[in-house]
C-alpha positions in Angstrom: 89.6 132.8 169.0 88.6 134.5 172.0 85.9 133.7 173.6 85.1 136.9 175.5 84.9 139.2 172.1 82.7 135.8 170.7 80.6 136.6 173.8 80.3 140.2 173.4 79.7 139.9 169.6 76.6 137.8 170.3 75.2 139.9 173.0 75.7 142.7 170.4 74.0 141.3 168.2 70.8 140.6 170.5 70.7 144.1 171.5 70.8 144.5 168.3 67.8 142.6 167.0 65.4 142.5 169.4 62.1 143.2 168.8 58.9 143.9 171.0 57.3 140.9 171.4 53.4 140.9 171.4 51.4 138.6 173.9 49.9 136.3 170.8 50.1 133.0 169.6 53.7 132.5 167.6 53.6 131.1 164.3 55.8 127.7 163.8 57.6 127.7 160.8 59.8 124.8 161.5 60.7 121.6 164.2 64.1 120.8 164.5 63.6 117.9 166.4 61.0 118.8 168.4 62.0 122.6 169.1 60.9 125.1 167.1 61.8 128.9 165.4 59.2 130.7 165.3 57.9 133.6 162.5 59.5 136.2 165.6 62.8 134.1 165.6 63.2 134.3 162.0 62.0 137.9 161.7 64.8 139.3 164.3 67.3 137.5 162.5 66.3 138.6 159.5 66.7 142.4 160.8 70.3 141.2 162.2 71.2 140.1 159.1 70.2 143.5 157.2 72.0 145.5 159.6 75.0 143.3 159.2 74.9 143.8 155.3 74.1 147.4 155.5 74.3 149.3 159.1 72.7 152.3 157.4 69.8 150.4 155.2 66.7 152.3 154.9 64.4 150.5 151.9 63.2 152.7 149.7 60.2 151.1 149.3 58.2 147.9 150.8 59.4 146.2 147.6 63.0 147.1 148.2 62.4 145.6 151.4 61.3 142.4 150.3 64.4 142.2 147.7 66.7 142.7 150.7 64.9 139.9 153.0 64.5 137.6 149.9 68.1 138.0 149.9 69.1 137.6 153.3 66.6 134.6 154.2 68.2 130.7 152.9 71.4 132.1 154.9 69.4 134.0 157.5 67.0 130.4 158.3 70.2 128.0 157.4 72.2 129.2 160.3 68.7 129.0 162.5 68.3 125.6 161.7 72.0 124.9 162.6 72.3 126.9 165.7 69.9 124.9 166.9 71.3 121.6 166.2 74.4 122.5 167.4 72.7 123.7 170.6 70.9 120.2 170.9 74.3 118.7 170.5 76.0 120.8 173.4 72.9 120.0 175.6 73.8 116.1 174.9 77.2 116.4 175.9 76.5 118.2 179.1 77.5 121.3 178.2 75.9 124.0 180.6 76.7 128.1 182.1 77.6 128.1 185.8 76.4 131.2 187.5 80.1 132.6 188.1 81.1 132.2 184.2 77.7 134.0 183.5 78.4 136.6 186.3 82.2 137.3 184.7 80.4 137.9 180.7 78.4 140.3 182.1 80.9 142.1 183.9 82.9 142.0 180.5 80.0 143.0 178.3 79.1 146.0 181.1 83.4 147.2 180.5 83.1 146.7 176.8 79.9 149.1 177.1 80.9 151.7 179.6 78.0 150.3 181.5 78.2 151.0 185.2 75.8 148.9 187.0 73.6 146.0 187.1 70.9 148.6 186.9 72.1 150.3 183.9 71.9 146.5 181.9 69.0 146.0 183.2 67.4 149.1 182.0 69.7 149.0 178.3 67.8 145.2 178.4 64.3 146.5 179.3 64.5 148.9 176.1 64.9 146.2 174.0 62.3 143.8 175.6 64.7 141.6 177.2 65.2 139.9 180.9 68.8 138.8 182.0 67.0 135.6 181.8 67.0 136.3 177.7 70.3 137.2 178.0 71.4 134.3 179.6 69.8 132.0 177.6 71.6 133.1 174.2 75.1 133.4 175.6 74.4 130.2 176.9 73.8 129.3 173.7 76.7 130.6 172.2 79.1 129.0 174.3 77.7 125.9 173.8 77.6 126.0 170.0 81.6 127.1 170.6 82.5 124.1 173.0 80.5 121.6 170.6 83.0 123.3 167.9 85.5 122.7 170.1 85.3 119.8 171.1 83.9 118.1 167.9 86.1 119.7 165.2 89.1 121.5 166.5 90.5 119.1 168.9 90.1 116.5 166.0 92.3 118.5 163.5 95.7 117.3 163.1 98.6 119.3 160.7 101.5 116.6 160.0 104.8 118.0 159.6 105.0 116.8 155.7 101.7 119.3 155.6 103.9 121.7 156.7 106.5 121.4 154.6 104.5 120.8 151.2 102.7 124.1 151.9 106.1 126.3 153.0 107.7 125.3 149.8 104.9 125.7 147.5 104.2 129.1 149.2 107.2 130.7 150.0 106.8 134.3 148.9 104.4 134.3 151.7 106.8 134.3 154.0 109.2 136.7 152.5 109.4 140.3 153.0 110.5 143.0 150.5 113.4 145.1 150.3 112.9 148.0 152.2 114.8 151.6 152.6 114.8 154.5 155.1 116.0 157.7 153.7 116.4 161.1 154.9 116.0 163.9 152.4 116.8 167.8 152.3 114.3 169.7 150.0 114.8 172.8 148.5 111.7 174.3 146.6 112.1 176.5 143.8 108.7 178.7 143.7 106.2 178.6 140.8 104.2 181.4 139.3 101.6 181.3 136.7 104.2 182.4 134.6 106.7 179.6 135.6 109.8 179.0 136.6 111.8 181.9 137.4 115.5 180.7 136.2 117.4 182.9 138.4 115.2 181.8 141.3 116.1 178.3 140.2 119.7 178.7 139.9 120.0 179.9 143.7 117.8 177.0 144.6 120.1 174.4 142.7 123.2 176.2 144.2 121.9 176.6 147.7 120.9 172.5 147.5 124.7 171.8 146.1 126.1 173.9 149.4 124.1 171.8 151.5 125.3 168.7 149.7 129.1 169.5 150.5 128.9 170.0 154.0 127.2 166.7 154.1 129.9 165.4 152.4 132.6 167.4 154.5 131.0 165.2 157.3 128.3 168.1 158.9 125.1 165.8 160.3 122.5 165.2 157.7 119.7 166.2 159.9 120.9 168.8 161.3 121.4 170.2 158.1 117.7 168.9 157.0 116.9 170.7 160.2 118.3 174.1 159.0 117.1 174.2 155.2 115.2 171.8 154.4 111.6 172.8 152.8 109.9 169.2 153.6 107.7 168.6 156.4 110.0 166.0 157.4 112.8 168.3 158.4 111.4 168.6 161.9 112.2 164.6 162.2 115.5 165.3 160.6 114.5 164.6 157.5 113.8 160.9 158.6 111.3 159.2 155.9 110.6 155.4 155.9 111.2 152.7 156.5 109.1 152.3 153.1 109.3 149.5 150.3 111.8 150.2 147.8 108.7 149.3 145.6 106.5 152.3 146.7 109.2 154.9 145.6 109.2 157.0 142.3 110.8 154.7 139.5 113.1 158.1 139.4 114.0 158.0 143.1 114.9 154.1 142.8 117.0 154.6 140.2 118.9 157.6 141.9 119.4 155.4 144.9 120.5 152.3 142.8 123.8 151.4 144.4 124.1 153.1 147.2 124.3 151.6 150.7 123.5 152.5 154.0 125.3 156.1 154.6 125.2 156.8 151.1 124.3 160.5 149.7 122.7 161.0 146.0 124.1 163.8 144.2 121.4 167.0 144.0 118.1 165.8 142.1 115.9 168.0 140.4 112.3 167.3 141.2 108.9 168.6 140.9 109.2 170.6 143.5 112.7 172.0 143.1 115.8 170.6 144.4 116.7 167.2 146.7 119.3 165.1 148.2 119.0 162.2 149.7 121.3 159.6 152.0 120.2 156.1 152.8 119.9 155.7 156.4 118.7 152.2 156.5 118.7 149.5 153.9 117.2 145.9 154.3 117.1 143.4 151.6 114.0 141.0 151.0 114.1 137.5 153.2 112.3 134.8 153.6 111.3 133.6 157.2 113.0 129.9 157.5 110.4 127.0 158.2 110.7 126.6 161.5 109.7 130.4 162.3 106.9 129.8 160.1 105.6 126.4 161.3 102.7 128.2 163.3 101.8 130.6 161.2 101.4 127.5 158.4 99.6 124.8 161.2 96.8 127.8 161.6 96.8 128.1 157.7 96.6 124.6 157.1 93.9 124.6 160.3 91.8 126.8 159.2 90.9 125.3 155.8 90.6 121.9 157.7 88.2 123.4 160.1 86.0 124.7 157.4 85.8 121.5 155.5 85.4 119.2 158.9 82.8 121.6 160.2 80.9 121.2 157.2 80.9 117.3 157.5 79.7 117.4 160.7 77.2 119.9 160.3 75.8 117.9 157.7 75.6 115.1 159.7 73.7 116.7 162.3 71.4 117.8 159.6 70.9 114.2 158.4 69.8 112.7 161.3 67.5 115.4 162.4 64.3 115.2 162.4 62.9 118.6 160.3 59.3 119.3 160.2 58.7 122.1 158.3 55.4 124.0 158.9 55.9 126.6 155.9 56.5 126.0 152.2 58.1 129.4 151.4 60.7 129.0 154.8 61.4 125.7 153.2 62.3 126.8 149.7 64.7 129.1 151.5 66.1 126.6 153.2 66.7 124.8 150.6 68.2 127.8 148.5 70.4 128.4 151.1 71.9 124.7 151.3 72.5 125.2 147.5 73.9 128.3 148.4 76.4 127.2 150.7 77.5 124.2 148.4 78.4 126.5 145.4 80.1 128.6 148.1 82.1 125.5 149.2 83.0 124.4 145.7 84.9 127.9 145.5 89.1 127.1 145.2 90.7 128.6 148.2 92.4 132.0 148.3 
């Protein structure tokens, strides 16, 4: 993952959600071993969240609003709880934000932003009630919820090569591609009146396509030709169309073009749109990528799932040995809904 669109992300997401905060006594809704979120934490979370879900949100009401933040809150105050304990754990193992690495996100999140100057941040900062002190603080807290990742999940995932294997065979069409085709093509439209099709009009379309098609034959270029006559918007690529899945073409086409290899011309077809020939310019069958091209792609597979299930041992862990003092009953009850929450979500088969 990289770690400098992690960082911008976050900082985003504080822009984002801050909120003016008024010079009053903050109501504790929890202790997570001693620390505590606050009523503001929670709220500008909450407003994250809703943005998240819906950029565009506007409630239509203050019960609509309370639907959506009913909604959003056992996630919203599950992920609170474990920020901070993965914080605490990053804090144990040392984990810190020199000046310099702090100094190089900025100058990353100013680029990412078109933001010219120290003063510019500053200012962007000020309209959202925030110091570089604040934003300092929550990247620093990023990174160390991403090093304690690091360091306490991925580096202890291992992928044996019977893994591997097992999953290659069992999932091989994964690594297969499809049989695909590059054509070029020569139309000739017949016109269309509300009375029809005028046959004569048709006839010199049919014939006119049937010229075309022996000078292809007598060895004249294809897209020169499709250059010169051609009524398809592809005749100023030389009639060039593709490379596309044989699968995405007209059950019609396919079967004009069944048996024809590369260099190969179809008589004249008769279409919706008048008259057409087509020659095969390119043909690739389906493959399927041998193991040891796949191996990476199957280790980050194989990873990934690990990761999940290893960060959710851990995580649970942390959560056992914490010490959680709840100070409201509601904020609980969401907590609560939102561990039950995430172990249905677990319990889903994976895709």
């Amino acid at each position: 993952m990289n770690v400098r669109n992690i960082v911008i992300a976050a900082v985003m997401v504080v822009l984002a959600i801050a909120s003016p905060r008024a010079d009053i006594i903050e109501q504790v809704l929890v202790k997570v071993n001693g620390e505590i979120i606050t009523k503001t934490d929670l709220e500008a979370r909450q407003i994250a969240a809703l943005r998240q879900k819906n950029p565009n949100l506007r409630p239509e009401s203050d019960a609509a609003l309370k639907a959506a933040l009913v909604e959003v809150t056992p996630a919203v105050i599950v992920d609170a709880v474990d920020e901070m304990l993965m914080v605490q754990r990053g804090k144990e193992l040392g984990y810190t934000m020199s000046t310099e690495r702090f100094n190089s996100i900025v100058e990353n999140i100013k680029k990412e932003n078109k933001i010219e100057s120290d003063e510019q941040l500053q200012a962007a900062l000020k309209q959202e009630n925030m110091t570089m002190a604040d934003l300092r603080r929550q990247l620093e807290r990023t990174m160390m919820v991403q090093q304690v990742q690091q360091t306490e999940i991925m580096q202890k995932l291992q992928v044996t090569d019977t893994e591997l294997k097992t999953y290659y065979d069992a999932h091989k069409d994964e690594f297969g591609t499809v049989p695909q085709v590059t054509l070029r093509e020569i139309t000739i439209n017949v016109p269309v009146t509300a009375q029809g099709v005028n046959v004569a009009q048709d006839d010199d379309a049919k014939a006119k396509a049937e010229d075309i098609r022996a000078k292809i034959i007598a060895g004249e270029p294809f897209a020169r030709l499709a250059g010169d006559y051609s009524d398809s918007g592809s005749k100023a690529n030389g009639g060039l169309v593709g490379p596309l899945a044989k699968s995405d073409l007209s059950e019609d086409l396919q079967k004009a073009i069944a048996g024809l290899k590369t260099g190969g011309v179809t008589p004249v077809l008769r279409t919706g749109r008048g008259y057409q020939i087509i020659k095969i310019e390119n043909l690739s069958d389906s493959t399927t990528k041998p193991f040891e091209e796949a191996r990476g792609e199957i280790a980050d597979k194989i990873a990934n799932g690990k990761r999940q299930g290893e960060y959710r041992k851990f995580i649970a862990k942390l959560r056992t040995e914490a010490i959680i003092d709840w100070k409201n009953d509601e904020i609980k009850k969401a907590y609560e809904v939102g561990l039950q929450q995430e172990a249905t979500e677990a319990e889903k088969p994976s895709r």
